[in-house]
N, C-alpha and C positions, 0 to 999 in steps of 0.2 A: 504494500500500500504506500501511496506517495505520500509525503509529509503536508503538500496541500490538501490532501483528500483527509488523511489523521485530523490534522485541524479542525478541517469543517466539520468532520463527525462528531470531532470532540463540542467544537461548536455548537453545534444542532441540541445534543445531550446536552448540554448547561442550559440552552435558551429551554429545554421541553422541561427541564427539571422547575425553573421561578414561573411557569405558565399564570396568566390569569385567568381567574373564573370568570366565563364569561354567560353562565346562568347561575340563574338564586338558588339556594337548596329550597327541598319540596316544604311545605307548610310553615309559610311565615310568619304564622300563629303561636308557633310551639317552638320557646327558645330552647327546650332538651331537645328536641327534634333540630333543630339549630346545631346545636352545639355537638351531638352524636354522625350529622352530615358533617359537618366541617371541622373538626377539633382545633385546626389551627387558628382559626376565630375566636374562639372562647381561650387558648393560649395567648394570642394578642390584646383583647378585651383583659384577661387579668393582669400583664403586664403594663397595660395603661392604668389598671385601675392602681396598681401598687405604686407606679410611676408619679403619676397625676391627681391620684383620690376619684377619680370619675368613676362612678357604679358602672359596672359592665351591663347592668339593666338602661339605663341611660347613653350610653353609647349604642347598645342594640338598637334603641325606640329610632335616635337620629339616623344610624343608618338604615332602617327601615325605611324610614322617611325619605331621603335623601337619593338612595340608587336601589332600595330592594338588595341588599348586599350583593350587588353587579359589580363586577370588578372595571368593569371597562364600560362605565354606564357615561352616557354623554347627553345633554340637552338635547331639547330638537331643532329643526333648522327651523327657522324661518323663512319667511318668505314675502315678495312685495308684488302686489297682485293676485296675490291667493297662488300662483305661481311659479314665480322666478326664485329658486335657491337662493338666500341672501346670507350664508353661513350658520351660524349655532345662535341662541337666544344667550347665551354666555360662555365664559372656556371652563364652566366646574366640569370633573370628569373625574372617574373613578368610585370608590364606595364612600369617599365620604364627599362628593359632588367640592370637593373647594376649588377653590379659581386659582387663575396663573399667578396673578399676584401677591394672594394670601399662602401662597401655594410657596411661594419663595421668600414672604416671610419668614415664613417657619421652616422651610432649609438654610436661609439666614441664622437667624434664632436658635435654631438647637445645632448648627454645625453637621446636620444630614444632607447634603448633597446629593448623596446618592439614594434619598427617598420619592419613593414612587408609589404616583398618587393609586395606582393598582394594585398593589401591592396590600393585603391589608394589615399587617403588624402596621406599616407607617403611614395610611389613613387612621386605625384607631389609633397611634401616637399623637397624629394632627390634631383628632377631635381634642384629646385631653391636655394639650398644650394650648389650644383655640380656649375653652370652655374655662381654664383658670386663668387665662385672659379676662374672659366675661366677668369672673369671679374677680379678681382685681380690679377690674374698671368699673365695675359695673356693680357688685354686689349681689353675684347670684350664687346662691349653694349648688355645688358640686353635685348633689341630687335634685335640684329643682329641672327635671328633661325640659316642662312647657318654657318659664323662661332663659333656659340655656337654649333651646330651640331658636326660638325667638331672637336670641341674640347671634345664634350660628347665620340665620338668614337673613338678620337687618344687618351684621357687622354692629360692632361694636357703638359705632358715633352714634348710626341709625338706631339702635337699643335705647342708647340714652337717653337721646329726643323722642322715643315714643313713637316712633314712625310707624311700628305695628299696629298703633290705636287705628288708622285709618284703612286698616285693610280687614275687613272681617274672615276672608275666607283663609287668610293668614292666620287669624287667635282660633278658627278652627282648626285646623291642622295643627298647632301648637297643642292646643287640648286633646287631637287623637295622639299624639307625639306622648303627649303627658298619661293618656290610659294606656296605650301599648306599652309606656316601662314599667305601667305599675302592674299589668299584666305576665309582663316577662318576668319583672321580680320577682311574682309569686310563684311563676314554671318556673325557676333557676334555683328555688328554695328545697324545691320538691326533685328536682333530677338526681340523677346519680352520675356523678361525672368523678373521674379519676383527674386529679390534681398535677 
């Protein structure tokens, strides 16, 4: 075997190995059902939560919210005339939907470079470094999903000022945000999951 063709092999095997998921696991009702399909989610999720204090029930609800835990979930396009492609409604992308900017904040910030936003150990890192942000600027407990939600999709300035007040269909999706972790809390009490 030629040493170009070695390579590529070898190649190939490392990119098959960090794949993204690019469908949700089945019932995203049932965070054991969650956590038994993917284990390495509920490995990420506790290492934020030890990391950050973020309840791994509150990280679930957001990325529920957010991409359906899609690895490679992207907005939709737009369009101008109902239909000329006009690019994406924004650049969030991945499971925890953040944008390019925020996105490099926080590889600014914590010195991860090489985080990917597909990847989900360093989307739930993102969430839990985003959320004690809120929690510092803003004054929101670590557990509060509806307004850490809330402040995940206004940004933090937008939080401040209230901007959610004027969007109703927003403080509803913040309140199903806030029933799904309080639902997931109580499946993740009840599971049996190996540590």
């Amino acid at each position: 075997m030629s040493r170009t063709l070695r390579a590529m092999a070898i190649l190939l095997l490392v990119a098959s190995c960090g794949g993204v998921s690019s469908t949700a696991p089945r019932n995203l009702n049932d965070a054991c059902s969650i956590a038994q399909q993917r284990p390495e989610y509920m490995r990420a999720f506790q290492r934020t939560q030890q990391k950050w204090g973020v309840p791994v029930h509150v990280q679930m609800a957001t990325m529920h919210q957010e991409s359906r835990f899609i690895g490679n979930a992207k907005t939709p396009h737009k369009y101008a005339l109902g239909v000329i492609p006009m690019g994406r409604v924004s650049s969030a992308y991945g499971y925890s939907q953040a944008l390019d900017g925020t996105w490099s904040d926080y590889q600014r910030a914590t010195g991860k470079r090489l985080a990917r936003r597909d990847r989900i150990r360093d989307a739930s890192d993102f969430m839990g470094w985003y959320m004690n942000i809120s929690q510092q600027r803003n004054g929101i407990a670590l557990h509060d999903a509806r307004n850490q939600y809330l402040a995940y999709h206004e940004g933090h300035t937008g939080y401040a000022r209230g901007s959610y007040n004027r969007k109703s269909w927003l403080l509803n999706v913040a309140n199903k945000v806030d029933a799904r972790a309080d639902l997931y809390q109580a499946q993740l009490a009840t599971c049996n999951l190996r540590r």
